[in-house]
N, C-alpha and C positions, 0 to 999 in steps of 0.2 A: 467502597468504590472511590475511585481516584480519576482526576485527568493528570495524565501522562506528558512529559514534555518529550515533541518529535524530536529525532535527530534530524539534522542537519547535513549540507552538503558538506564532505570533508570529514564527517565525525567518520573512524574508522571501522565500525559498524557497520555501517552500510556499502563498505565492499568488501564483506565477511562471507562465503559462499558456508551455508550454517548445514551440518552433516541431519540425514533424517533424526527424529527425537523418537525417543523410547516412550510411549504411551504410557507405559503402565508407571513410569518414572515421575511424571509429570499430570498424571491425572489427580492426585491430590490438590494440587494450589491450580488448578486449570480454573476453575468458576471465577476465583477473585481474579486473576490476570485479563481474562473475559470479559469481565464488566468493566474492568478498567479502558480495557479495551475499545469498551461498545462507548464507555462515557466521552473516551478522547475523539474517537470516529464521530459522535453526535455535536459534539461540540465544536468542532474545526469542519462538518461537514461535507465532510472527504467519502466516498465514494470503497476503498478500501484501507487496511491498515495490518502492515506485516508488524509481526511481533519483534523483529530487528530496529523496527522503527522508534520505537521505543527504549531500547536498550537492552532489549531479550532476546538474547541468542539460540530461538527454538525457531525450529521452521514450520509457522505456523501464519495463519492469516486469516482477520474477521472480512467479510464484504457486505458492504449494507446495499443492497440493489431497488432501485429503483421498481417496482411492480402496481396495477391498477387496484391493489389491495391493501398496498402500504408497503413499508421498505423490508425490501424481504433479506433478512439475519442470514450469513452462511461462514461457517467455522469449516476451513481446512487446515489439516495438518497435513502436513508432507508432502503436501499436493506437486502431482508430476502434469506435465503437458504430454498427451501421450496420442494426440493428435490435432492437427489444425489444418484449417484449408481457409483456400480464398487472401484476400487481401483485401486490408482499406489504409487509407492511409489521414489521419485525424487528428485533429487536436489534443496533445495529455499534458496533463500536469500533474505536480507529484508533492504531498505535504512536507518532503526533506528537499524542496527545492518550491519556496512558500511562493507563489504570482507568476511563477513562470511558466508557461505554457508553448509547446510547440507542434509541428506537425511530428506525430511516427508511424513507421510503418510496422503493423500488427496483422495478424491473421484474421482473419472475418469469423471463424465460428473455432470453436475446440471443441477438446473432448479433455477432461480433470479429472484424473485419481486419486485420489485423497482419503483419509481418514476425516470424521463429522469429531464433534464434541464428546460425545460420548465412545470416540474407538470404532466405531464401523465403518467399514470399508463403504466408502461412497463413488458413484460415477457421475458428474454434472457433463452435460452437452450447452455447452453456450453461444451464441451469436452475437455481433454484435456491441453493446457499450458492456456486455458480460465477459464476454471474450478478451476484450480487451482491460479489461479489470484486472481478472484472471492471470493474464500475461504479465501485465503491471509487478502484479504482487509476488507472483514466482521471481520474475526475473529479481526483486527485492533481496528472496528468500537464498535468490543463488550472486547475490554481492552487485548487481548492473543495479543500472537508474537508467529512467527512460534516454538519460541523454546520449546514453553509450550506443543509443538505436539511430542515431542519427547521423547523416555524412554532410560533405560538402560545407556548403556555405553556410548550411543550418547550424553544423558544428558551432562553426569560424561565431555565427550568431552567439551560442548557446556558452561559448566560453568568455566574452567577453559580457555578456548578462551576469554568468555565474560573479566573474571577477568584479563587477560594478554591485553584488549583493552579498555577496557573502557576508561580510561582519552583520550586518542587520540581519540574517537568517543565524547567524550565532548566538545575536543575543536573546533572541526571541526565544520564549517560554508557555507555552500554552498551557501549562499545570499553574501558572500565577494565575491569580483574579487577573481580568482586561479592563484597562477604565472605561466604565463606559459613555454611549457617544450622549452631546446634551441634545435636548429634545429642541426642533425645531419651535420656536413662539409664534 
């Protein structure tokens, strides 16, 4: 097991629109990439994590969801948006764009086809801070970042943030140790 360093805005990964993967190709090294996975998502505390996000060009994506039973684990591969309704329009941020956060506009529920971990054909129906997970990580899987969801002033907002952070979101590495902070006296 490993932690993984995210990319980054600009790295060219991540507006890679990555073709569906061949299961049976990629089912051998799937457990280690998975855990690596699950250890960068637990440690940066991020809500989802596409596999481009890291540097792996598979269309695939871990979500650790929030649940009254503890964070409930969901592996999609190839996942399609193959239905949504409603609207909200929310707060997101996104771990290749590290403090930034804006309003987007998302659909309020779906409906996600996808292959699970082990190859079975899956249907999740989500609402919600789900849905919009969901959408997050597709859109990852097909080369957007949340910011590409936004107009107007937001934009005009969202590009002069980007331009005031980028180098510090370059050189950041979340696979290094982090120093840590010193304890209040």
């Amino acid at each position: 097991m490993a932690i993984r360093r995210i990319c980054k805005y600009g790295e060219d990964i991540l507006r890679k629109k990555l073709p569906p993967c061949d299961y049976a190709a990629v089912k051998k090294g799937l457990p280690a990439l998975l855990e690596d996975m699950w250890e960068t998502l637990t440690v940066v505390r991020g809500l989802g994590l596409a596999a481009s996000q890291i540097g792996v060009p598979l269309r695939l994506a871990v979500l650790m969801l929030p649940d009254e039973k503890g964070p409930q684990r969901i592996v999609v591969i190839n996942p399609v948006i193959v239905k949504g309704e409603g609207r909200m329009f929310e707060e997101e941020g996104c771990l290749s764009l590290p403090g930034m956060f804006m309003r987007v506009p998302r659909f309020r529920n779906v409906v996600v086809n996808a292959l699970n971990e082990k190859g079975v054909e899956i249907e999740i129906a989500a609402g919600g801070l789900a849905a919009k997970a969901f959408q997050h990580e597709v859109d990852h899987l097909d080369g957007k970042l949340f910011i590409d969801r936004l107009t107007g002033l937001a934009k005009i907002k969202a590009k002069a943030e980007i331009k005031a952070r980028r180098k510090e979101w370059l050189e950041m590495d979340e696979s290094k140790p982090q120093p840590e902070e010193p304890e209040d006296d």
